[in-house]
SESETI-300521 format. One line per field, with one value per residue (C-alpha): x, y, z; residue in three letters. Coordinates in steps of 0.02 Angstrom, whole numbers. Each point is the difference from the previous one (the first is absolute). Layout:
N
xx = X,...
yy = Y,...
zz = Z,...
r = ALA,...
This chain:
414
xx = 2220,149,158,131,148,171,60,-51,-66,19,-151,18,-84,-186,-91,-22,-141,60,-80,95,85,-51,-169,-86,-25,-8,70,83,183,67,160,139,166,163,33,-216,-93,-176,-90,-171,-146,-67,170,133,71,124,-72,155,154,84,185,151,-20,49,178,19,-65,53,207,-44,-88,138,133,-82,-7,177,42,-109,77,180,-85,-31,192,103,12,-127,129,144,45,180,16,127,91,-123,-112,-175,-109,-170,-91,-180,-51,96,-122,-124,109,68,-180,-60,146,-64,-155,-91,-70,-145,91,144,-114,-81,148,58,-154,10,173,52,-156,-122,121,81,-193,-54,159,6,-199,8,148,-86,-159,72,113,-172,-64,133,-13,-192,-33,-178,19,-138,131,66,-150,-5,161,-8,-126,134,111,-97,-60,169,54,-31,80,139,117,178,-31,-66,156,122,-43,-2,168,36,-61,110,143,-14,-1,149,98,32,37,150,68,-153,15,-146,47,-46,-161,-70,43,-80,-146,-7,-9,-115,-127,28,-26,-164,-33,-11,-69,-166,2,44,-110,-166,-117,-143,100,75,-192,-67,153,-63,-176,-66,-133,-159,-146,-55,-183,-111,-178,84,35,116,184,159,149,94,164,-2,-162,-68,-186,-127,-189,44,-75,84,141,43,203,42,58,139,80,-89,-45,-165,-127,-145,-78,85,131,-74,-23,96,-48,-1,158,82,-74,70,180,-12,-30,123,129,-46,28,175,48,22,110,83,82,-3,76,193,55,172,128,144,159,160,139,-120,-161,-157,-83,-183,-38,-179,-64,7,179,66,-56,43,171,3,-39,139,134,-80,-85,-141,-102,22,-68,-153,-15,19,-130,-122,-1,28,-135,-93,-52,-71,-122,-50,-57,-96,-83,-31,-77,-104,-59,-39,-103,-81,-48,-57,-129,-51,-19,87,32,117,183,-27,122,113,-45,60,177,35,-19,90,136,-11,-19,178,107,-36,138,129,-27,130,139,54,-57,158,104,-9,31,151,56,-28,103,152,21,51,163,-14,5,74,-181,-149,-188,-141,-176,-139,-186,-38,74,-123,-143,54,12,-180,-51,73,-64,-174,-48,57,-112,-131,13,-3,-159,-84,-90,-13,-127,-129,4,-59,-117,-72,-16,-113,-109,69,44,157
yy = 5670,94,-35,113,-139,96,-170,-186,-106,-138,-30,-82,19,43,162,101,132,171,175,136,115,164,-16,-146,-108,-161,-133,-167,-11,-154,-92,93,-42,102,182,-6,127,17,164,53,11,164,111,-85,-6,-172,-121,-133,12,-195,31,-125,-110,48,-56,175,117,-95,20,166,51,-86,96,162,-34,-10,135,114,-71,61,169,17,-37,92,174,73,154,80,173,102,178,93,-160,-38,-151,-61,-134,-82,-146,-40,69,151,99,-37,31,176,30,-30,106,145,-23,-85,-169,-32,32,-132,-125,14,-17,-147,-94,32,-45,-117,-100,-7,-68,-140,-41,-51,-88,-99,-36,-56,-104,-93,-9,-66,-143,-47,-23,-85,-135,-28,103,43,118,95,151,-7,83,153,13,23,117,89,3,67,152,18,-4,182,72,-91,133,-69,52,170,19,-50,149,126,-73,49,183,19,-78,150,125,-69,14,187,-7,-103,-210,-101,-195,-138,-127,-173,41,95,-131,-120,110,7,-185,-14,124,-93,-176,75,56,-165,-90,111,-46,-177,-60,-98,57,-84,-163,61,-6,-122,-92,57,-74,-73,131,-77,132,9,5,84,83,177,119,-69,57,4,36,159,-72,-180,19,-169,11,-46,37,27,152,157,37,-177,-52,-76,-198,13,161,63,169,67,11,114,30,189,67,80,201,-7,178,79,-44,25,173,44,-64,99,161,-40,-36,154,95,-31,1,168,42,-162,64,189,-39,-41,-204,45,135,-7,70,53,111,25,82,-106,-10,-61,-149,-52,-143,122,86,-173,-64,170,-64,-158,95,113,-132,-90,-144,36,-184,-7,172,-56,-151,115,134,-155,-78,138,138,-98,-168,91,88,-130,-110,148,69,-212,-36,151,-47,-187,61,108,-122,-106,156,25,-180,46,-122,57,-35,-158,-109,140,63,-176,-25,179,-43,-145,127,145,-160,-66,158,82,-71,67,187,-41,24,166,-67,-139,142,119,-155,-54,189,54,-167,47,179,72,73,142,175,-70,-99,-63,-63,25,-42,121,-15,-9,-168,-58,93,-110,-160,30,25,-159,-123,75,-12,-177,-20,104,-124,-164,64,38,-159,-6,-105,133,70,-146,-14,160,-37,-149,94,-44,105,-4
zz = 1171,-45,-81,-108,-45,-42,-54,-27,151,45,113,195,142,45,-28,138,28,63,32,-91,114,-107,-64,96,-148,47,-119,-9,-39,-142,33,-64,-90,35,-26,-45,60,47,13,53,-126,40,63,-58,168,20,74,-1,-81,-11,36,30,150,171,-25,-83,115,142,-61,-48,185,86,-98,49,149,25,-100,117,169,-87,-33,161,49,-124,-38,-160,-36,41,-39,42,10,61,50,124,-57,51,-51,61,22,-33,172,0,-76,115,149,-99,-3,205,8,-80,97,-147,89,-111,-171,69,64,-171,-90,112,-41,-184,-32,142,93,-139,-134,136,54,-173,-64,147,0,-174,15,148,-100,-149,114,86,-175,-80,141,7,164,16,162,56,16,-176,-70,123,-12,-193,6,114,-143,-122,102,34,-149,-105,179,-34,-78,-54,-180,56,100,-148,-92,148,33,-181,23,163,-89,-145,176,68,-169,-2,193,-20,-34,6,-34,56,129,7,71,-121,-130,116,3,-205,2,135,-99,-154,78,95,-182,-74,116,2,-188,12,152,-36,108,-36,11,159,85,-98,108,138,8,-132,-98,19,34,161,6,167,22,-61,-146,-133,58,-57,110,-52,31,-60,-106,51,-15,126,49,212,70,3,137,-17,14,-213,76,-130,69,160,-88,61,-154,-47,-146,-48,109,148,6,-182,-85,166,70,-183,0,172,-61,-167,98,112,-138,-107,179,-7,-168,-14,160,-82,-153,85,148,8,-8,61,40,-75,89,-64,72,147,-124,-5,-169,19,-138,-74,-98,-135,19,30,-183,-79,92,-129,-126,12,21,-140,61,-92,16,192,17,-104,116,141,-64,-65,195,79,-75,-116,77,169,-124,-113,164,71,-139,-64,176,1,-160,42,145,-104,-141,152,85,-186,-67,-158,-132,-116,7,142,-45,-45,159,73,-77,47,189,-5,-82,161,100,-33,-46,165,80,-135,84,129,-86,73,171,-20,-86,169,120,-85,-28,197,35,-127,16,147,-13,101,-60,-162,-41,84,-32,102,-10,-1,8,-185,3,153,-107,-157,71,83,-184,-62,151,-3,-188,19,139,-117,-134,102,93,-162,-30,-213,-19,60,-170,-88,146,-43,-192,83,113,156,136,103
r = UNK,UNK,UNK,UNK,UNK,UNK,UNK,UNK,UNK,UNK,UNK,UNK,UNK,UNK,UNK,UNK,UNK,UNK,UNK,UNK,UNK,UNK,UNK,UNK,UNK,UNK,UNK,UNK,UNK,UNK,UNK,UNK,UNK,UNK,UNK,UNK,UNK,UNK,UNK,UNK,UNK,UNK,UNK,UNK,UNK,UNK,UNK,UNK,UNK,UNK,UNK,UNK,UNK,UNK,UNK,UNK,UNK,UNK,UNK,UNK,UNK,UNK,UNK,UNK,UNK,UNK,UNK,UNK,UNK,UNK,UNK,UNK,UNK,UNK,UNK,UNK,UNK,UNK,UNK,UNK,UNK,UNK,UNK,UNK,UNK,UNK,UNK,UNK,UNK,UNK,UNK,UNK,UNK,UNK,UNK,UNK,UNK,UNK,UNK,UNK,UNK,UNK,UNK,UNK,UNK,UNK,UNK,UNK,UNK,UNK,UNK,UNK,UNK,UNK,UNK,UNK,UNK,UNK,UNK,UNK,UNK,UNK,UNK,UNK,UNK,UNK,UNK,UNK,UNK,UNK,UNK,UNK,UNK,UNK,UNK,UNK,UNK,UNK,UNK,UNK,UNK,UNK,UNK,UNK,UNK,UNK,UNK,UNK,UNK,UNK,UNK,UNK,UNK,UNK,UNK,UNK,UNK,UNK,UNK,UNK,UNK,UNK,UNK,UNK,UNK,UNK,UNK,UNK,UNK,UNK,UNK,UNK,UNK,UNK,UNK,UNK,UNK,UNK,UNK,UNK,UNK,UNK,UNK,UNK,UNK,UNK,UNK,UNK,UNK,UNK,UNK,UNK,UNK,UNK,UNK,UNK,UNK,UNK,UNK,UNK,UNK,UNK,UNK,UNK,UNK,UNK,UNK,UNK,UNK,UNK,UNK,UNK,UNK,UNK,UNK,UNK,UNK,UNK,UNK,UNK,UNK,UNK,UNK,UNK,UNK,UNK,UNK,UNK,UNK,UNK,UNK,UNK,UNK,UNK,UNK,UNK,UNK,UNK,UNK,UNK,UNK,UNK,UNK,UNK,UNK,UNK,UNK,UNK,UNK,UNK,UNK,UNK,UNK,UNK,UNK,UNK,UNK,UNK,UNK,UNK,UNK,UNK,UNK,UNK,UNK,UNK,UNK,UNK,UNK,UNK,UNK,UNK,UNK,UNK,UNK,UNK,UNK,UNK,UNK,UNK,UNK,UNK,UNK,UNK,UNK,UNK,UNK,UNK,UNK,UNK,UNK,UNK,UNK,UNK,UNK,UNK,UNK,UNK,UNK,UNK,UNK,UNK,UNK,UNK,UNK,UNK,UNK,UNK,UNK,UNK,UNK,UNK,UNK,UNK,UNK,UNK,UNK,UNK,UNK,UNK,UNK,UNK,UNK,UNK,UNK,UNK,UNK,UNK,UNK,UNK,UNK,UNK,UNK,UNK,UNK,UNK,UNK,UNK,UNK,UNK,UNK,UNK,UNK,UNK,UNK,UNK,UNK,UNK,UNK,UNK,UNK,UNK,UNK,UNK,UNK,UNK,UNK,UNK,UNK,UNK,UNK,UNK,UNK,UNK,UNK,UNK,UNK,UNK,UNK,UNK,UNK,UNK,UNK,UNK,UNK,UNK,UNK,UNK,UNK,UNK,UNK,UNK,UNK,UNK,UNK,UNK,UNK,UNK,UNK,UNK,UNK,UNK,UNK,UNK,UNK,UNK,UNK,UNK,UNK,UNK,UNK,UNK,UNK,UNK,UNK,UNK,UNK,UNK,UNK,UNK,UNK,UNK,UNK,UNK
């Protein structure tokens, strides 16, 4: 049993048995108080956090949700130059971007900042209302387990910051103010935000169907997306959330080693290649990831530039060389470091997704500027190369499965 208690409890409820999700320890969970925290015995991973009750969330999903649907209808920015005056909506970047014969880069960006965000807003506000009236559905639990896979692709905050970048490019072109949209957008990022923090998800499935164990003629299991444990045979569907269960994520190290090569492919022709060509006066100046933060620097936005450089240059590396090190300590059986090991991929795991930034920053900037011979953006391949970088280390790190490396320390294979 584990239990790390940030404040006083006061106990309800029945404890629960659950597999964690990062080193297969299995171990039963103790009723918890509010704002109480429990946290695996042997990786410290959390195991439940007790937050308000769905009321919260719920307001705060809702509220989100609305903001995003007035994202979608308002303009995000509006710059003037030369009298003339342009602005853009959500989607005009990836329209700009078909346009300049760049389908996969704007269907990516579409689905980052406009479907993904809407899917999991909506599918946790009608979650949560299910819950809050006592539904039991049999769809409520797949559908949840929709919401959390959707939810690190879910990009709003990501966006926020690229918008930021693009709104520092746009200030030596000419007048730049943010429309109602790109408020809107703020809020809905900060709303998406806070609900991540505020939602209780173990409540949420507990909700769901009640946490009993499951018991069958196979292996102990627990499902990697609800962690309810049960002993059905592998390949089975989890009867809380439909996921199909196996022991270890199938083809783990191999399939992580394909994606790391892959990545570490690209990377190079990533931050080589140009993002962007800038126009003005008719004469095209190619722009990297690197020229475009020595940009910041210059006009003296000194911490964006370091959040640029950090997501930009240094989180790509840290996941590749961290995953080819997991696999690695995984071929080798090492020992040492394993729970370090541990919290560092649940680091690569979730900061993956902060890489976008300049992806966001080009889609608004192709969308804004095009004034003619006066100014213009356009796309170039090193921005297609860069966002193949960022979607395929996150694929990297969700294939790698981490409890092979304290399956290793135990003798067993994969």
């Amino acid at each position: 049993m584990s239990r790390n208690v940030d404040t006083p409890l006061e106990e309800s409820g029945a404890a629960e048995e659950v597999a964690c999700h990062d080193c297969a320890q299995v171990q039963t969970l103790p009723p918890l108080g509010l704002r109480s925290v429990a946290r695996c015995i042997r990786c410290d991973a959390v195991l439940d956090r007790r937050e308000p009750p769905d009321s919260t969330p719920l307001a705060l999903a809702l509220a989100g949700l609305f903001c995003g649907l007035m994202a979608n209808a308002f303009p995000i920015i509006e710059v003037s130059l030369a009298g003339r005056v342009r602005s853009n909506l959500l989607v005009s970047g990836p329209r700009a971007l078909i346009s300049d014969q760049m389908p996969v880069l704007a269907l990516l960006v579409a689905f980052f900042s406009i479907v993904f965000p809407l899917l999991w807003l909506g599918a946790v506000s009608y979650v949560l209302l299910r819950v809050r009236a006592g539904t039991r559905a049999r769809e409520l639990g797949p559908l949840f387990r929709l919401a959390e896979r959707l939810r690190p692709w879910a990009m709003t905050e990501v966006y926020v910051i690229g918008g930021f970048v693009a709104f520092t490019r746009l200030e030596e072109l000419g007048r730049v103010s943010i429309g109602t949209g790109g408020w809107a957008v703020a809020a809905t990022a900060f709303l998406t935000f806070l609900v991540d923090q505020v939602l209780d998800r173990r409540h949420v499935w507990d909700s769901i169907r009640r946490p009993a164990p499951v018991r069958g003629p196979g292996p102990t299991l627990g499902c990697p997306q609800c962690d309810l444990v049960t002993t059905l045979p592998e390949g089975s569907r989890c009867p809380r959330c439909r996921c199909q269960m196996w022991r270890r994520k199938r083809d783990s190290l191999n399939r992580t080693v394909a994606l790391v090569i892959a990545g570490a492919a690209l990377y190079l022709p990533a931050n080589i290649l140009p993002i962007m060509a800038v126009g003005r006066l008719g004469r095209p100046t190619p722009d990297t990831i690197l020229t475009g933060i020595g940009e910041l620097v210059r006009r003296g936005y000194w911490p964006l530039a370091i959040i640029v450089l950090f997501a930009s240059v240094l989180v790509p590396v840290l996941k590749l060389v961290s995953l080819t090190w997991f696999v690695v300590a995984v071929r080798q059986r090492w020992r040492w470091a394993l729970r370090f090991r541990t919290r560092l991929y649940r680091l690569v795991d979730g900061i993956g997704r902060w890489s976008n930034i300049d992806v966001f920053m080009i889609s608004l900037l192709v969308a804004l500027v095009q004034f003619g011979v006066l100014a213009t953006v356009e796309p170039k391949a090193g921005a297609v190369a860069f966002a193949a970088v960022v979607v395929i280390t996150m694929f990297a790190a969700e294939a790698f499965d981490p409890r092979l490396m304290w399956d290793a320390v135990e003798g067993r294979d994969e």
